[in-house]
C-alpha positions in Angstrom: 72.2 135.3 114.2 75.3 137.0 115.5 76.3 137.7 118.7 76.5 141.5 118.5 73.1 142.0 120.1 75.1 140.6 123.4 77.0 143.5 123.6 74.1 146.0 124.1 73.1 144.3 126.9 75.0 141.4 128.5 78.7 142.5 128.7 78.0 142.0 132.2 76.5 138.6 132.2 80.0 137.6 129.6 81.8 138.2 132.6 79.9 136.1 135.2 79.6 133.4 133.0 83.6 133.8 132.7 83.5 134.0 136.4 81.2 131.2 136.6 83.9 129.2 134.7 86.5 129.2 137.8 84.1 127.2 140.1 86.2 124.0 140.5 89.3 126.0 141.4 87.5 127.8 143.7 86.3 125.5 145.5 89.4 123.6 146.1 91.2 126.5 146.8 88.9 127.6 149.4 86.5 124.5 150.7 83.2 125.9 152.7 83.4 125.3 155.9 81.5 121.8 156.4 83.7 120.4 153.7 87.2 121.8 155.3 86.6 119.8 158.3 85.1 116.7 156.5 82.0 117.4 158.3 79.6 117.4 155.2 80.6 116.2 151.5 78.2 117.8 148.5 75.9 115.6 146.2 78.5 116.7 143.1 81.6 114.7 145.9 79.4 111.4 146.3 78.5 111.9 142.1 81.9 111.8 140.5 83.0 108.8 142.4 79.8 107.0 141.9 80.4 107.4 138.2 83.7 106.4 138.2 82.3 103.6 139.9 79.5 102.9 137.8 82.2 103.1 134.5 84.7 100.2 136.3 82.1 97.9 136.9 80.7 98.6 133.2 84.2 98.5 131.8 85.2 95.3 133.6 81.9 93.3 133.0 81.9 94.4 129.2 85.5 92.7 128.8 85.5 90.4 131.0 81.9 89.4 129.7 82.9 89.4 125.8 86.3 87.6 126.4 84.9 84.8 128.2 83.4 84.1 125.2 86.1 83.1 123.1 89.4 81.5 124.2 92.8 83.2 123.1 94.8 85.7 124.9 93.5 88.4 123.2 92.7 91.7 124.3 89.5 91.0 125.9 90.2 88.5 128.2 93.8 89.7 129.6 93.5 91.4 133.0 96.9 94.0 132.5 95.1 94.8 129.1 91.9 95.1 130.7 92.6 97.1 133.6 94.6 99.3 130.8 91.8 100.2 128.8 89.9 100.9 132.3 92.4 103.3 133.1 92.5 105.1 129.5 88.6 104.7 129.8 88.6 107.1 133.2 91.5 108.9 131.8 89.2 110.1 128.8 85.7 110.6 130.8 87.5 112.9 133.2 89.5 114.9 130.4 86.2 115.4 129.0 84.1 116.5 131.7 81.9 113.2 132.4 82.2 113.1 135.4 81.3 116.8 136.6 78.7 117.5 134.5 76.3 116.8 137.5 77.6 118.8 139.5 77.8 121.7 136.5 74.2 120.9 135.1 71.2 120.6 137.7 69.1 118.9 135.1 71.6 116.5 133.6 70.4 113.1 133.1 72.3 109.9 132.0 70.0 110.4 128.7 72.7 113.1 128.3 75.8 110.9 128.6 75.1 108.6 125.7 76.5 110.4 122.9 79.2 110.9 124.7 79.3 107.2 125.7 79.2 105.8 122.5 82.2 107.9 121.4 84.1 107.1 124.4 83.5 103.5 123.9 84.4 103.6 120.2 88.0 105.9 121.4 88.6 102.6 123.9 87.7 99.8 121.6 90.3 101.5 118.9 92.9 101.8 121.6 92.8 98.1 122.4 93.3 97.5 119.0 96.3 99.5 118.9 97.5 98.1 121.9 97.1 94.5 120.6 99.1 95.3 117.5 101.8 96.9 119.6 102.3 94.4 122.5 101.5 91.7 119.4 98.8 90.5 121.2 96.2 88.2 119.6 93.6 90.2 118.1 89.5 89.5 119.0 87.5 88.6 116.5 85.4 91.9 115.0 82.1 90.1 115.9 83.5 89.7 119.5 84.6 93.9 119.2 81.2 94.8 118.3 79.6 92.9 120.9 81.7 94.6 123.6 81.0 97.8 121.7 77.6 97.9 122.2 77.8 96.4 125.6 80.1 98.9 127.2 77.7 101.0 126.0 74.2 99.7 127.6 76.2 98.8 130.5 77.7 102.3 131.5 74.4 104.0 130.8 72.8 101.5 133.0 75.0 101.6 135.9 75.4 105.3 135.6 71.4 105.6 135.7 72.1 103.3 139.1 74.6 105.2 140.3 72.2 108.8 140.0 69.1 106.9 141.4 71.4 106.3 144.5 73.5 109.2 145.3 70.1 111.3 144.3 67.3 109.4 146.4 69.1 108.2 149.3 72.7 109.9 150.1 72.2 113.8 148.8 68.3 114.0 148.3 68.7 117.7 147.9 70.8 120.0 146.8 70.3 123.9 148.9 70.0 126.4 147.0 69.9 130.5 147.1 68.4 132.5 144.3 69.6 135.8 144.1 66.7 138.0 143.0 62.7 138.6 143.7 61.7 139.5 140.6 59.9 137.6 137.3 62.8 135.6 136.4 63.1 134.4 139.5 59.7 133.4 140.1 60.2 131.3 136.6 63.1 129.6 138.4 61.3 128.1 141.3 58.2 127.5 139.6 60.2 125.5 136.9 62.5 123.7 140.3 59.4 122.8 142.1 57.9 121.2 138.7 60.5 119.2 138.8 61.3 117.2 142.0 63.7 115.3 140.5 66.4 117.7 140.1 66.8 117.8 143.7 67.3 121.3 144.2 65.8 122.9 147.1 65.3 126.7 147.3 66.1 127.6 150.8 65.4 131.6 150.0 66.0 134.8 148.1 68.5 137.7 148.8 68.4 140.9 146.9 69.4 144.4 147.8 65.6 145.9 146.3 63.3 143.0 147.3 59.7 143.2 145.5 58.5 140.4 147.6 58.6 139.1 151.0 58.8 134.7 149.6 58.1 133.2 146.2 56.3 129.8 146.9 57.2 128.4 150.1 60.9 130.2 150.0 61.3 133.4 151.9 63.3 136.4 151.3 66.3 136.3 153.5 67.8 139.8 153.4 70.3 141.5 151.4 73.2 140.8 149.2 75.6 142.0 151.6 74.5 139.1 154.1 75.2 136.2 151.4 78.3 134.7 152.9 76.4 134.4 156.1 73.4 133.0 155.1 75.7 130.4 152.6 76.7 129.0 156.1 73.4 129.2 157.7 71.7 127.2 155.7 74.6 125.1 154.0 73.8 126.2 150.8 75.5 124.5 148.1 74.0 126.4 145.2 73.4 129.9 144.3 71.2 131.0 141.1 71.9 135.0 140.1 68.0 135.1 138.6 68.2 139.5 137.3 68.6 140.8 140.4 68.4 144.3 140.4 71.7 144.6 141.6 73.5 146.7 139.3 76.4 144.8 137.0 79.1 145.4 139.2 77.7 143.9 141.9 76.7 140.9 140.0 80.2 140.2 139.1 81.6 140.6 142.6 78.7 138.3 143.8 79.8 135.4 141.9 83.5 136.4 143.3 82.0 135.9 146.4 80.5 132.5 145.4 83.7 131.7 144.6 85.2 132.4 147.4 83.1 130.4 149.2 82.7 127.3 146.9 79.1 127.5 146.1 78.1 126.2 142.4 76.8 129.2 140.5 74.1 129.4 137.7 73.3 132.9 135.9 70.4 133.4 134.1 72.0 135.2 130.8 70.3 138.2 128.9 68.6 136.7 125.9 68.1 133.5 127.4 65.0 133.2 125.1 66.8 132.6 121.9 70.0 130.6 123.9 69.7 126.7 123.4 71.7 123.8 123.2 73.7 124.8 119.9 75.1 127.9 121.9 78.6 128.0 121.7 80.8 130.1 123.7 84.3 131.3 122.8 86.9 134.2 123.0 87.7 137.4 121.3 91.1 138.2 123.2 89.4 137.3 126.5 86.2 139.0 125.6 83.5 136.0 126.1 81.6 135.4 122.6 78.2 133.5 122.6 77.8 132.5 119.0 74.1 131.4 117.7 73.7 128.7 115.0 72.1 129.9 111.7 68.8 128.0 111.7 69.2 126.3 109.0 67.9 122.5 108.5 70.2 121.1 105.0 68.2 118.2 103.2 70.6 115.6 104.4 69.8 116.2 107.8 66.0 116.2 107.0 66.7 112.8 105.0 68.5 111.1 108.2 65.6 112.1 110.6 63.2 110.9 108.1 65.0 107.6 107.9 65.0 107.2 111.8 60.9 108.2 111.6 60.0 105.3 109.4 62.5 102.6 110.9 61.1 103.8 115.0 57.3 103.6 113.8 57.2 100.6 111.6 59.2 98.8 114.4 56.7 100.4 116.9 53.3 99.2 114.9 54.5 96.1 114.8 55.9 95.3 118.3 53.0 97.2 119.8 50.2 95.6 117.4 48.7 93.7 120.2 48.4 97.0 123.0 46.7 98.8 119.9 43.9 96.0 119.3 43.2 95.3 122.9 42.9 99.2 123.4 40.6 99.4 120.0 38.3 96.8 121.3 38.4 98.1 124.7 37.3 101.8 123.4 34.2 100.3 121.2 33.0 98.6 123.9 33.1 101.4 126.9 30.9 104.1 125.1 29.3 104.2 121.5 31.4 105.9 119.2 34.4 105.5 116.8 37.8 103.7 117.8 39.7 106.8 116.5 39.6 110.4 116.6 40.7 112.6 113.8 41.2 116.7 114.1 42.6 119.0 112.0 46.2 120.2 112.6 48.6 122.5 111.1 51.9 120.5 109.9 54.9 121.7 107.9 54.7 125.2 106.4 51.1 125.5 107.1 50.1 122.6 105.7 46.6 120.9 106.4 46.3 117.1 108.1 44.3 115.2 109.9 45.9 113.5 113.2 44.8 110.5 114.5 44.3 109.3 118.3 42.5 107.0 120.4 39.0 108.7 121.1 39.3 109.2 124.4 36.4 110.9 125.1 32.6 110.2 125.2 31.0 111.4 121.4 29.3 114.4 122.4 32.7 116.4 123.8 32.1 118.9 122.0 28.5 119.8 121.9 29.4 119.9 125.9 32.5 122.4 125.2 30.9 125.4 126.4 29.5 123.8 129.8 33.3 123.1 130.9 35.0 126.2 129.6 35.1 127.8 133.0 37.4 125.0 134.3 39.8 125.9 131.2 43.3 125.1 133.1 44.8 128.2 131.0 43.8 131.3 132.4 46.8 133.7 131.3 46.3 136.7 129.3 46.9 136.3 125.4 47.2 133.5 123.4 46.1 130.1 125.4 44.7 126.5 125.1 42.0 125.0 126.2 42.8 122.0 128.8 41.2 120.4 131.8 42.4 118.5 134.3 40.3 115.6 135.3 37.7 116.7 132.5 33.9 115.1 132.9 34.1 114.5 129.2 36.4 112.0 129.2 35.6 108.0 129.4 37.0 105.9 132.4 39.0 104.2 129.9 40.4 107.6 128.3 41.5 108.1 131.6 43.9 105.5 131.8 44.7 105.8 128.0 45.6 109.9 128.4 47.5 109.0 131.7 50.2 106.8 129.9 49.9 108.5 127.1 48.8 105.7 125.0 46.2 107.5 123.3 48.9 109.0 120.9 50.0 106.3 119.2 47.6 106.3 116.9 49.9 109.0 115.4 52.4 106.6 113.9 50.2 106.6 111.4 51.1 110.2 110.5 54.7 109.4 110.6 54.5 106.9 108.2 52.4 109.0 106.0 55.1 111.7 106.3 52.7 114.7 108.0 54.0 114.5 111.6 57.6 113.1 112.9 58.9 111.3 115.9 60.1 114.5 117.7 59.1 117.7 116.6 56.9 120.9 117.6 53.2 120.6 118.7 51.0 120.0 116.5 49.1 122.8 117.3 45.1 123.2 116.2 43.8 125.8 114.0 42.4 128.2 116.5 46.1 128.0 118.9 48.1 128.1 115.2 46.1 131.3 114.7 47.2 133.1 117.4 50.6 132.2 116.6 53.0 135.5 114.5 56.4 136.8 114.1 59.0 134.6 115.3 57.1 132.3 116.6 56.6 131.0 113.2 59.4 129.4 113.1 58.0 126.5 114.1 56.3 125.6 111.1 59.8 125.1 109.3 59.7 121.2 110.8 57.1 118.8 111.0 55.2 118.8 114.2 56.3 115.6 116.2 54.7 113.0 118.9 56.8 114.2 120.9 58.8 117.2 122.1 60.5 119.0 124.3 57.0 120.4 125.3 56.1 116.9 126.5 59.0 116.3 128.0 59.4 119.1 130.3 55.6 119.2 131.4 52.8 118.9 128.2 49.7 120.5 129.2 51.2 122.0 132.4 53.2 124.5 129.9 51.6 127.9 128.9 51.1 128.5 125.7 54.0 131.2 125.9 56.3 129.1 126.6 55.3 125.9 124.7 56.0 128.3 121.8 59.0 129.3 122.9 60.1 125.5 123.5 59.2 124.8 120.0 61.2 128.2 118.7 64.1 126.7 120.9 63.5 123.2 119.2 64.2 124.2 115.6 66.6 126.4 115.5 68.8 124.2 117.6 67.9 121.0 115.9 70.3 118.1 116.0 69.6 113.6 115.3 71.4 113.7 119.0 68.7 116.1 120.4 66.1 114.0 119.2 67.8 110.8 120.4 67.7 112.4 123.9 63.7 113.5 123.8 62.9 110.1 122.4 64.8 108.6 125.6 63.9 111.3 128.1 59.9 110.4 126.5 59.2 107.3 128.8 60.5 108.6 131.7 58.5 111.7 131.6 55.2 109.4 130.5 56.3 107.4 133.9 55.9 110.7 135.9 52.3 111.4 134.3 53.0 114.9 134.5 50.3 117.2 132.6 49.3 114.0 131.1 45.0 114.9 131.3 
C-alpha cells in the first residue's frame, strides 16, 4: 500500500506528528513550571536514570561475573576495560533512543527492549574484542564471550523489568493526562487506558472547543482549547493526547505548539490509524512527512523460520509440561463425566477445515444448555459478535481454574505440531464468527491462526469482535519473528493479569 491515501486526509496530522517530533527540545528549552523550580520531576526524569542504572549494574555483574571465572588479564576481568565497555554500552543505548522510549511510548514494556538488547550486547562484546587486539590485551576464551553474551542480555532485561516495576508502582504511579477531544476516538482512548492499569496514565479530563459530552468515564470535560495552558498547570498534567478533535487542522497544529511550549508529552491519534502498525515507517519528501506501509507479503523463508520456532517451543513445551497435562487430565475425568478433551471445528489457513483441541472445561451438556444462557451473551454490539460469558453456569469448578490461567489451551500444541495452528497467530475463529467475516478482513486467513495473539494479549474475550478483527488485520500484514518473540513474552504476563480470561 502506498502512502498517497495520506495526502487526502492527514496532511495535517504529517505535521503534528512532525511537531510531535520536537518534544525533548521543548521541554528543555522551556521546563513547566514544577520542573523549573525542581519542585516536581516527571515519571520519564526518574525512568531514564533508572535505566541507566539498571544497564551499570547489568553491565558490571555480566563482566565482572564471566571474568571471575577464568584467570588472565583479559578483557573481562580488567576494571579500565570494563568500565570502558560500560561507557560505550550507555553511549550506544542513548544514541539509540533506549533510554526515552518510556517516556515516548506509554505502553512500552522491557518485552520491547530485547531485540534491541541483544544487538547492543552483540555491538559491546565485538568492541571488547577490538579493544583487546588494540591495547594487545589477552583475549577471553569464546566459551567465556558467549557466556557474557547471553548474560548481559538476561541481566539488563531483568534489571530493567526492576527498574520499571519501581519507578512505575512506587515513585510516579501515574502519569496525568489531557485528552483533547469528546468524540468516538476519544472514548476508545480511555476505555483502552482504563483496561489497562498498568500503563499508568491517568486521564484527568477533556478540552475541546465543540464538546459532545459533559465526561467520558469518570473524566470530565474541562472547557475549551483556549484554556489548555491553564488547566496543564492545574492539574500538572504531564501528558496530552489530540484524540480528532473537531478543532479544525490549524488549530491542531498550533495545539501541539502549545504543548511544546509547555513541555507536555504529546500523542496524536493519526488518520488511518486502522491500517498503521508496527512496520510503519515514517520519512521525508523534502520535509513533507511520508508514512510508508509494508506490502503484506509473507516470503517462504520467513514462513519456514516461524515454522521452525513452532515445532522447537511446543515439543519443548510437551515435554517440560507433561506432568501439569496428566494431573489436569486426571483431574477433568474425575470432576464430571465426560471426555478429557474437547475438539471444535475451526477455520485455519486459507479456509481450511481443523479440529482444535482443549481441555473440556465445561460440564457435557453445554450446549444443549446454549439457549438458556444466551441472554447473558457478554457481546451485545451491533453486527458481527461472539458469544462469551463471564462466570458462565456451564462451566465445571475445575474449568474455572483451568480457563483462568489459561491452561486449558495447551491442548493446542497438539495443532502446532500437526502444522494447522501456530504459536502466535490470528484467532482461530469458529465457523459461525468466520462467517461473518468479508472484505479486508480476510486477510487474516493468509497465516495460520495461533495460541496466541495480539488479541490475547491486549484483553481476549474482553475485545469486540470489531476489533479482534482488526488486531488480527494489524497482525499479518505487519508480521515479523521479533513481533512474535514479543507476544510469546508479553503471553505470561497478560495470563498473570487474568484479564478476559472466562
Amino acid at each position: 500500500m502506498s502512502a498517497t491515501p495520506l495526502e487526502a486526509g492527514s496532511d495535517a496530522t504529517s505535521l503534528i506528528a512532525q511537531e510531535a517530533v520536537s518534544y525533548e527540545d521543548a521541554r528543555l528549552q522551556h521546563p513547566p513550571p514544577g520542573v523549573r523550580h525542581g519542585k516536581a520531576r516527571r515519571r520519564g526524569w526518574f525512568l531514564r536514570r533508572s535505566l541507566v542504572l539498571a544497564d551499570a549494574c547489568a553491565f558490571v555483574l555480566a563482566a565482572l561475573g564471566v571474568g571471575a571465572l577464568n584467570t588472565g588479564a583479559h578483557t573481562l576481568s580488567h576494571p579500565p576495560l570494563v568500565l570502558g565497555g560500560l561507557v560505550a554500552w550507555i553511549l550506544l543505548a542513548w544514541l539509540y533512543g533506549y533510554y526515552t522510549q518510556d517516556e515516548l511510548q506509554m505502553a512500552h514494556s522491557t518485552a520491547d527492549d530485547v531485540p534491541g538488547l541483544v544487538l547492543l550486547a552483540a555491538a559491546t562484546t565485538w568492541a571488547g574484542q577490538l579493544a583487546d587486539a588494540a591495547l594487545d590485551v589477552k583475549e577471553p576464551p569464546i566459551s567465556k564471550l558467549a557466556v557474557f553474551f547471553v548474560a548481559l542480555v538476561v541481566l539488563a532485561t531483568t534489571m530493567r523489568a526492576i527498574a520499571r516495576m519501581v519507578v512505575r508502582r512506587w515513585l510516579i504511579p501515574t502519569e496525568p493526562t489531557l485528552v483533547v477531544g469528546t468524540g468516538r476516538i476519544a472514548r476508545r482512548v480511555v476505555e483502552k487506558l482504563a483496561a489497562r492499569p498498568e500503563y499508568g496514565i491517568r486521564v484527568v479530563g477533556f478540552v475541546d472547543d465543540d464538546p459532545l459530552t459533559d465526561h467520558i468515564g469518570d473524566a470530565p470535560y474541562l472547557g475549551e482549547t483556549d484554556q489548555l495552558e491553564r488547566l496543564v498547570e492545574a492539574h500538572g498534567v504531564h501528558r496530552v493526547i489530540l484524540a480528532f478533535s473537531r478543532a479544525g487542522d490549524s488549530r491542531g497544529v498550533d495545539l501541539v505548539r502549545r504543548c511544546n511550549q509547555v513541555g507536555v508529552q504529546v500523542d496524536v491519534v493519526p488518520r488511518l490509524y486502522e491500517v498503521l502498525g508496527s512496520k510503519t515507517q515514517v520519512h521525508e519528501l523534502d520535509g513533507l512527512p511520508l508514512v510508508s506501509l509494508h506490502a503484506p507479503r509473507l516470503p517462504r523463508s520467513a514462513r519456514i523460520v516461524k515454522r521452525v520456532l513452532d515445532l522447537a517451543v511446543a515439543v519443548l513445551m510437551l515435554v517440560l509440561l507433561s506432568p501439569l497435562l496428566a494431573y489436569i487430565a486426571i483431574r477433568i475425568k474425575l470432576e464430571a463425566p465426560g471426555p478429557v478433551f474437547f475438539r471444535q471445528e475451526r477455520i485455519g489457513f486459507r479456509g481450511r477445515h481443523f479440529r482444535i483441541y482443549k481441555f473440556r472445561s465445561m460440564y457435557i451438556d453445554a450446549d444443549a444448555r446454549k439457549a438458556d444462557v444466551g441472554h447473558l451473551n457478554k457481546h451485545e454490539e451491533a453486527g458481527p459478535t461472539m458469544f462469551k460469558i463471564p462466570e458462565d453456569p456451564r462451566i465445571t469448578p475445575f474449568g474455572r481454574w483451568l480457563r483462568k490461567w489459561s491452561l486449558d489451551e495447551l491442548p493446542q500444541l497438539w495443532n502446532v505440531l500437526k502444522g494447522e495452528m501456530s504459536l502466535v497467530g490470528p484467532r482461530p475463529f469458529v465457523i459461525y464468527e468466520a462467517d461473518q467475516i468479508t472484505g479486508w478482513a480476510t486477510r487474516r486467513l493468509d497465516m495460520t491462526p495461533g495460541v496466541t495473539g495480539l488479541w490475547q494479549v491486549l484483553g481476549r474475550n474482553d475485545i469486540p469482535f470489531e476489533e479482534m478483527t482488526k488486531l488480527d488485520y494489524l497482525y499479518v500484514t505487519n508480521w515479523s519473528l521479533w513481533g512474535d518473540l514479543k507476544l510469546l513474552a508479553r503471553t505470561l504476563p497478560a495470563v498473570m493479569r487474568g484479564r478476559g480470561a472466562y
